[in-house]
C-alpha positions as CSV (number, residue, x, y, z in Angstrom):
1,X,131.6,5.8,154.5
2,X,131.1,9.5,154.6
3,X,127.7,10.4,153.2
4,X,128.6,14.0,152.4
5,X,125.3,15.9,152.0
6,X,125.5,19.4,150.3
7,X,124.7,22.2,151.9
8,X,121.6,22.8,149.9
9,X,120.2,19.7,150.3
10,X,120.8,19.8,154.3
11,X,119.5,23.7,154.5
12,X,115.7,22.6,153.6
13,X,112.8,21.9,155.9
14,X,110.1,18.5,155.0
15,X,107.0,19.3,153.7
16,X,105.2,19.5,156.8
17,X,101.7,19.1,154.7
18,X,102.8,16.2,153.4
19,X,104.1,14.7,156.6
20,X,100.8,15.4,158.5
21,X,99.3,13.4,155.4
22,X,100.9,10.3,155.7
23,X,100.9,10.5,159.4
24,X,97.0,10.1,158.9
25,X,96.5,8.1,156.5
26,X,99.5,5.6,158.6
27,X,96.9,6.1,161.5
28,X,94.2,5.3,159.8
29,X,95.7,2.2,158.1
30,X,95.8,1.1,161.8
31,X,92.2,1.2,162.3
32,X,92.5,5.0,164.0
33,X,89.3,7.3,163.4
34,X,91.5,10.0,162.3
35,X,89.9,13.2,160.2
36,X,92.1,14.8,158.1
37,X,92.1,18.7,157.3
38,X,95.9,18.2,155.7
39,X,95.5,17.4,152.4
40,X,95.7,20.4,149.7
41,X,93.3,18.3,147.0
42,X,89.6,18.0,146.1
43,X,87.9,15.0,147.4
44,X,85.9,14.9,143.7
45,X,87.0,12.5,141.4
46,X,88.5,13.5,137.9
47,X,85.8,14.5,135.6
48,X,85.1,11.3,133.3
49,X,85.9,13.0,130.0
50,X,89.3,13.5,131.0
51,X,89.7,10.3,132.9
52,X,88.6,8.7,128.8
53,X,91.0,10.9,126.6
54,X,93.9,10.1,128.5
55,X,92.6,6.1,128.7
56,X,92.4,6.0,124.9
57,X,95.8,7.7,124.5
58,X,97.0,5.0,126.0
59,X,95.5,2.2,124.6
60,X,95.9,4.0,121.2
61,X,100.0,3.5,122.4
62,X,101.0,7.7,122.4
63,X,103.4,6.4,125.5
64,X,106.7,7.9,124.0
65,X,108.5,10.8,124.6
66,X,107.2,14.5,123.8
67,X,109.0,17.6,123.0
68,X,110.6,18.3,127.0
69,X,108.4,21.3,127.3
70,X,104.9,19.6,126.3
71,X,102.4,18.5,123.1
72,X,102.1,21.3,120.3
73,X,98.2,20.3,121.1
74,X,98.6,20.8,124.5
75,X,100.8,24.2,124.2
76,X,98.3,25.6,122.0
77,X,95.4,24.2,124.0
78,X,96.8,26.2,126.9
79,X,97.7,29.2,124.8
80,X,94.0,29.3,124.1
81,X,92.9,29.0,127.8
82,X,95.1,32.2,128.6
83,X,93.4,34.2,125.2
84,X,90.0,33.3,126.1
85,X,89.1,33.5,130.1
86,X,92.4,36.1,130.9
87,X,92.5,38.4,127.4
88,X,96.1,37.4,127.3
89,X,98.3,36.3,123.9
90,X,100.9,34.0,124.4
91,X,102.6,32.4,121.3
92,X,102.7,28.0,122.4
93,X,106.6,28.5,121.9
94,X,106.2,30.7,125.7
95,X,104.0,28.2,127.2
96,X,106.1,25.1,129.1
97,X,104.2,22.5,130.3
98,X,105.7,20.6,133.7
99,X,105.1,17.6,136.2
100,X,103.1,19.4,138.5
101,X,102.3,23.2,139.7
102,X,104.7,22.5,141.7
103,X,107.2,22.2,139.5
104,X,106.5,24.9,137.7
105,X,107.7,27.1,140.4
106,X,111.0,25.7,140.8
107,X,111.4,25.7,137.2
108,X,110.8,29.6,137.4
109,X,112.8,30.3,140.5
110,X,115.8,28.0,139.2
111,X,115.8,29.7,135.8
112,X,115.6,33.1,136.9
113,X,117.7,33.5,140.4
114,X,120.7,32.9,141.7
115,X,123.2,33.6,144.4
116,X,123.1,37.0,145.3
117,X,119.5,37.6,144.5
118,X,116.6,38.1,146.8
119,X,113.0,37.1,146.5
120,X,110.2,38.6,148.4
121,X,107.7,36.3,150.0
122,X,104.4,37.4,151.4
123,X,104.2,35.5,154.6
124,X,101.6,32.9,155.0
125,X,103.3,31.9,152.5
126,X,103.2,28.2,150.1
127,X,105.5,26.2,152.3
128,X,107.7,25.3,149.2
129,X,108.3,28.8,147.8
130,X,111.4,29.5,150.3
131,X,112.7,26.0,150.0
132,X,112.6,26.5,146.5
133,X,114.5,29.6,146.6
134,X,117.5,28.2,149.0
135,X,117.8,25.5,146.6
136,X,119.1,28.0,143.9
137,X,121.3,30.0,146.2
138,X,119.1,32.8,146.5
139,X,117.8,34.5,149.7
140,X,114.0,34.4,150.6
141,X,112.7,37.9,151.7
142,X,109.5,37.5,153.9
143,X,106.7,39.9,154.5
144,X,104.6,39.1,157.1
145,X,101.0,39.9,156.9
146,X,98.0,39.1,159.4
147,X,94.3,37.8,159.6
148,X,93.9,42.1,160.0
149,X,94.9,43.1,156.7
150,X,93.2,39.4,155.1
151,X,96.7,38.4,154.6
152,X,97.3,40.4,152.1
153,X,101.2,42.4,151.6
154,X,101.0,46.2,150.5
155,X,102.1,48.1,148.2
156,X,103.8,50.3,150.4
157,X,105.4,46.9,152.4
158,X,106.4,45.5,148.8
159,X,108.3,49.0,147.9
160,X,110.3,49.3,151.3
161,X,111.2,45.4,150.8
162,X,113.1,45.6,147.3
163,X,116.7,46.4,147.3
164,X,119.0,46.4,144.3
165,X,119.6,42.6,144.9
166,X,115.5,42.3,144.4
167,X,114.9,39.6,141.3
168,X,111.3,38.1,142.0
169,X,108.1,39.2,144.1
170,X,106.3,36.1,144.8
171,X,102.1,36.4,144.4
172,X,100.1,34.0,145.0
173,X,96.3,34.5,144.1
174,X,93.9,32.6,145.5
175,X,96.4,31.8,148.6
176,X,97.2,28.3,149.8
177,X,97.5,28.6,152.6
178,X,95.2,31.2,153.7
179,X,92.3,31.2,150.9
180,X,92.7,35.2,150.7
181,X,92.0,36.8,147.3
182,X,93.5,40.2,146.2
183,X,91.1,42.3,143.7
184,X,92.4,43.3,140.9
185,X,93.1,46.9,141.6
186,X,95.4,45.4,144.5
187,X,96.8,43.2,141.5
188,X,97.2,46.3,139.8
189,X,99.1,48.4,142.4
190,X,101.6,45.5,143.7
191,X,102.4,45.1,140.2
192,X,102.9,49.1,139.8
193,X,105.6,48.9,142.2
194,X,107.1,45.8,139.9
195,X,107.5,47.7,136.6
196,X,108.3,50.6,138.1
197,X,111.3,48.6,139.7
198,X,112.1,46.2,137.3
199,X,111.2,43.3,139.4
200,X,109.7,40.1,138.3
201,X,106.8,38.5,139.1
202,X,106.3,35.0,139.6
203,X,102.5,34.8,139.8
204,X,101.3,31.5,141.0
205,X,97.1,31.3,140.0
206,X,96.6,27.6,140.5
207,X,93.4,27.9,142.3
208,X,92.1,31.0,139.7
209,X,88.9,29.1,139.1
210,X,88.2,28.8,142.8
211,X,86.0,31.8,144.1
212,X,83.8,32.8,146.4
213,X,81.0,35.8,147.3
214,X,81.9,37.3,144.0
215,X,85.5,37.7,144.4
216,X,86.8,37.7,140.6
217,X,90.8,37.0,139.2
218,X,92.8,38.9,137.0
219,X,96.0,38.2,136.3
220,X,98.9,40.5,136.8
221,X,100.1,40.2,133.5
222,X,96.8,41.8,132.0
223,X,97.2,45.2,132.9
224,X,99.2,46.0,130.1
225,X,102.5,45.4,128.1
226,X,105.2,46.2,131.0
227,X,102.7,43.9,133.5
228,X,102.9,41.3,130.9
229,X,106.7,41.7,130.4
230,X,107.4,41.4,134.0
231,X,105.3,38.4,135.0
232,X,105.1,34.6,135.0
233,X,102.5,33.0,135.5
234,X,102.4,29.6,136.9
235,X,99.4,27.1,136.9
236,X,98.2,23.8,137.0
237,X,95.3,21.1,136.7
238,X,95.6,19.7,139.8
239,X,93.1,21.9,141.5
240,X,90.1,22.6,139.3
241,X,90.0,19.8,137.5
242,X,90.9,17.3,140.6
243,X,93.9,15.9,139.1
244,X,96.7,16.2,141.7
245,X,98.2,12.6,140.8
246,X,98.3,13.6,137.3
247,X,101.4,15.9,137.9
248,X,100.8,18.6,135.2
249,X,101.7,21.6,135.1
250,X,101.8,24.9,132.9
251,X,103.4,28.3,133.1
252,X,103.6,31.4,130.8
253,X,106.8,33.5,130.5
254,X,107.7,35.9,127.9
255,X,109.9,34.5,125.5
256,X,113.4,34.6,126.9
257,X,112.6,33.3,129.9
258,X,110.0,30.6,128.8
259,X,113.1,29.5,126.5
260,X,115.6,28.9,129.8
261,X,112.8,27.1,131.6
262,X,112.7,24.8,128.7
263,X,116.6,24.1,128.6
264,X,116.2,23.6,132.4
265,X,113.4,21.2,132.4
266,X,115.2,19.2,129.0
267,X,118.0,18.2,131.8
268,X,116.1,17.3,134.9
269,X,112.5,15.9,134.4
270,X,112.6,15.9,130.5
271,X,108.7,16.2,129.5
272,X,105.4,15.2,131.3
273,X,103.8,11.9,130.8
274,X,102.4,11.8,127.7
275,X,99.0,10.2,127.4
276,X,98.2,12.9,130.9
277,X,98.8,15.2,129.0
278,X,95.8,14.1,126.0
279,X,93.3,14.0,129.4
280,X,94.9,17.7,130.2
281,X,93.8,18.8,126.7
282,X,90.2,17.4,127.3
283,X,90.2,19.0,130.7
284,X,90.8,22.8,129.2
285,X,89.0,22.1,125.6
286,X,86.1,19.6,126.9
287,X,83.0,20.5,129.5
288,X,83.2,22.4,132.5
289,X,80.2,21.5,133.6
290,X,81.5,19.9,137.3
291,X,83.0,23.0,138.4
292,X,79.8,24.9,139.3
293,X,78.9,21.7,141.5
294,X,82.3,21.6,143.2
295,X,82.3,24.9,144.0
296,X,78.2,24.9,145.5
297,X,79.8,22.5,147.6
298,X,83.0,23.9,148.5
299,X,81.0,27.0,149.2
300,X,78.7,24.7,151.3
301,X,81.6,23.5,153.7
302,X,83.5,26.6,153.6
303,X,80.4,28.8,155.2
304,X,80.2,25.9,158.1
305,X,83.8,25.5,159.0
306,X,84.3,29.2,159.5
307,X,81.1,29.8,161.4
308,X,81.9,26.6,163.8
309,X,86.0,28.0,164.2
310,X,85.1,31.2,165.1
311,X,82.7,29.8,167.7
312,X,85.5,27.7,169.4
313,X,86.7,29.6,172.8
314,X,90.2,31.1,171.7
315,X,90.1,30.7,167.9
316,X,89.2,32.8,165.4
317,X,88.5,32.6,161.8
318,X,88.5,35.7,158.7
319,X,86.7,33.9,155.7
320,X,88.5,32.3,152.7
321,X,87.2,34.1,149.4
322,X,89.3,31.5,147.5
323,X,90.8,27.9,147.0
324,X,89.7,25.5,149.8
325,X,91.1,26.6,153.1
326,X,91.0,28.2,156.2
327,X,93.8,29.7,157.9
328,X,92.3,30.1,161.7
329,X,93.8,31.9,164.5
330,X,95.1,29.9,167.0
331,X,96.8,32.5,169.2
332,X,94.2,32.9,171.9
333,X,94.5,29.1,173.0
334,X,98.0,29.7,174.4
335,X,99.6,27.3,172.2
336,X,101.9,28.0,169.1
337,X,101.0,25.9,165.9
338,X,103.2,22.8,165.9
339,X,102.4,21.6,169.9
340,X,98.6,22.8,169.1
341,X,98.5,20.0,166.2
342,X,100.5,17.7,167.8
343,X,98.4,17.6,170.4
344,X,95.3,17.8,168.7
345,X,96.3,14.8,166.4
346,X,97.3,13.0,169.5
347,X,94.1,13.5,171.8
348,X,91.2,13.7,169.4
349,X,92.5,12.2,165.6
350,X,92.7,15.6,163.7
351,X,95.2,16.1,161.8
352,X,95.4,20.1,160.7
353,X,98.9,21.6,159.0
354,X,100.7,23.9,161.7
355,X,100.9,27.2,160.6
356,X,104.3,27.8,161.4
357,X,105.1,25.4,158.0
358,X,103.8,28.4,156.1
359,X,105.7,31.4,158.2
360,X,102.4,31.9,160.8
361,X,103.0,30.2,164.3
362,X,100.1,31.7,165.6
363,X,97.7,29.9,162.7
364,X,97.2,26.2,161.3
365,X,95.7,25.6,158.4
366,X,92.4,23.5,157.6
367,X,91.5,22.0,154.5
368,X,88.0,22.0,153.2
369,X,88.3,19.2,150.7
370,X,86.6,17.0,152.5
371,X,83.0,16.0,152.8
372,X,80.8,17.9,155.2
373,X,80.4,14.8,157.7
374,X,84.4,15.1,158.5
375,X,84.2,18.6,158.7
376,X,81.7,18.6,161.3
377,X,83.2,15.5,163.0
378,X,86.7,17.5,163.1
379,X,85.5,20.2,164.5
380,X,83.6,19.4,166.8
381,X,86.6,17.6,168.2
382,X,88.9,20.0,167.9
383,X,86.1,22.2,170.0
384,X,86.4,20.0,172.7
385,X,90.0,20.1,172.8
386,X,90.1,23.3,173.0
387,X,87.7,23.9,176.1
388,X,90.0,20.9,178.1
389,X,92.9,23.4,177.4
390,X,91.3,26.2,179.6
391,X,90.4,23.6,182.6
């Protein structure tokens, strides 16, 4: 039999995060002391409110279909969300609910590009971004930034990138991987050279809630009519509320295009599970009491991890002012990202996320969301594998 596979399917690389997951968690199932830095999720549980709306949907039996693109409650409920913490109006008919942040972008970058098109990528970049972009026949763009500039693209990079074939700009605010946070008057001026181009922006602001040492978020789309105009803006629960299994998603889009992102969505996933989405309508209209706590303790680990990297011989380290990672520079260890993991998994049970996965060989990625004891425990492992390099 001849299993033909398309060329779009065979063109895309694994989720690399993912398969560093379940290489751990296989390890571990087989009695290994591994600590894991791969997983992008809180360790917290769901906050119990949310866990009880969405139980008592489902024992009250709303397990049927919804409209494709979400709840009216929910819609609204996240219409709300944007009017009150962003100052932005969006009518529920522009708001699509999806399985997952995740999701969200693809519905985005499959409703708006095509063949012919380019999107720019700031490199470190969400691993799935230019997978997603291949998939609809488009050509990723990357712009390569460092730990100098706190990975963070330009202005003046952004302008010299767009060409006529130029369709989306890709911002991604806090950063997975990298934890970097632009202020708003960087917002402001990347989104300048937007309008003035007529390019899109796909604003990814999933870990918004997620700050730290007074960094603050504003969204692209608030500076003003044209911003608004030219922006997406995709988000999820996944992160502050801990409810990654959930698969729920959320974007905003002005009318037209929220409308084509619906019709998209009605022929692939249809809508989200529907008694998730009553606990998503707790988590933005209920208490938000647990996010203060979670963050005190992100905060808490974050401060450690980046003081004990940038003590290991060969590494260093800029500080995360957002979501729950570090991005570490590996370069002065000799190794590139996907032999220093390897190895490190190998020889001491870590498992970190090569950097290369997110367009920065010289970098791997380590996940905070994990309690202090594994932090420490990593570490100082990965410390020690590091000094047996230079002997």
């Amino acid at each position: 039999m001849n299993y033909r596979i398309t060329q779009r399917a065979a063109s895309l690389s694994p989720s690399l995060t993912l398969a560093i997951d379940a290489k751990a968690k296989q390890m571990k199932a087989e009695g290994q002391d591994v600590v894991g830095f791969g997983a992008g999720e809180p360790d917290f549980d769901t906050p119990q409110h949310i866990k009880d709306a969405a139980a008592a949907a489902l024992a009250a039996g709303f397990t049927k279909y919804t409209p494709s693109s979400g709840t009216p409650e929910l819609r609204q409920a996240i219409a709300d969300k944007f009017k009150r913490e962003n100052n932005l109006d969006y009518k529920p008919s522009q708001i699509i609910v999806s399985c997952g942040g995740k999701h969200s972008c693809y519905n985005v970058i499959m409703a708006t590009c095509q063949e012919g098109d380019e999107v720019i990528i700031p490199a470190p970049y969400w691993l799935s971004y230019p997978e997603m972009v291949k998939l609809a026949g488009a050509t990723p763009v990357v712009l390569q930034t460092t730990d100098q500039s706190e990975f963070k693209v330009t202005p003046e990079q952004l302008r010299a990138a767009i060409t006529p074939r130029t369709r989306l700009f890709i911002l991604n605010s806090p950063s997975n991987p990298t934890g970097s946070v632009y202020a708003p008057e960087e917002i402001k001026a990347l989104g300048d050279v937007c309008v003035e181009k007529n390019v899109l922006i796909m604003s990814d602001e999933i870990y918004e809630h997620l700050l730290y040492d007074g960094a603050s978020h504003r969204s692209v789309a608030s500076f003003g009519p044209d911003y608004y105009e030219h922006t997406i803006i995709v988000h999820g629960f996944a992160k502050a509320w801990s409810m990654t299994g959930w698969r729920l998603g959320f974007l905003a889009a002005p009318a037209p295009i929220a409308q084509a992102i619906d019709a998209v969505q009605s022929h692939s996933t249809s809508n989200p599970n529907s008694f998730a989405q009553k606990g998503a309508v707790a988590a933005l209209n209920g208490p938000q009491d647990h996010l203060p706590k979670w963050l005190a303790e992100f905060d808490r680990r974050r401060r450690f991890a980046h003081e004990k990297l940038n003590s290991i011989p060969g590494v260093t380290c800029c500080n995360a002012r957002g979501a729950f990672y570090l991005f570490p520079n590996i370069s002065g260890t000799g190794l590139k990202s996907t032999e220093f993991c390897a190895r490190l998994l190998q020889a001491e049970k870590v498992a970190a996320v090569p950097g290369i996965a997110f367009g920065a060989d010289d970098y791997i990625r380590i996940s905070y969301a994990t309690s202090l004891a594994n932090i420490e425990k990593g570490l100082e492992r990965m410390d020690c594998f590091v000094r047996r390099l230079g002997k």
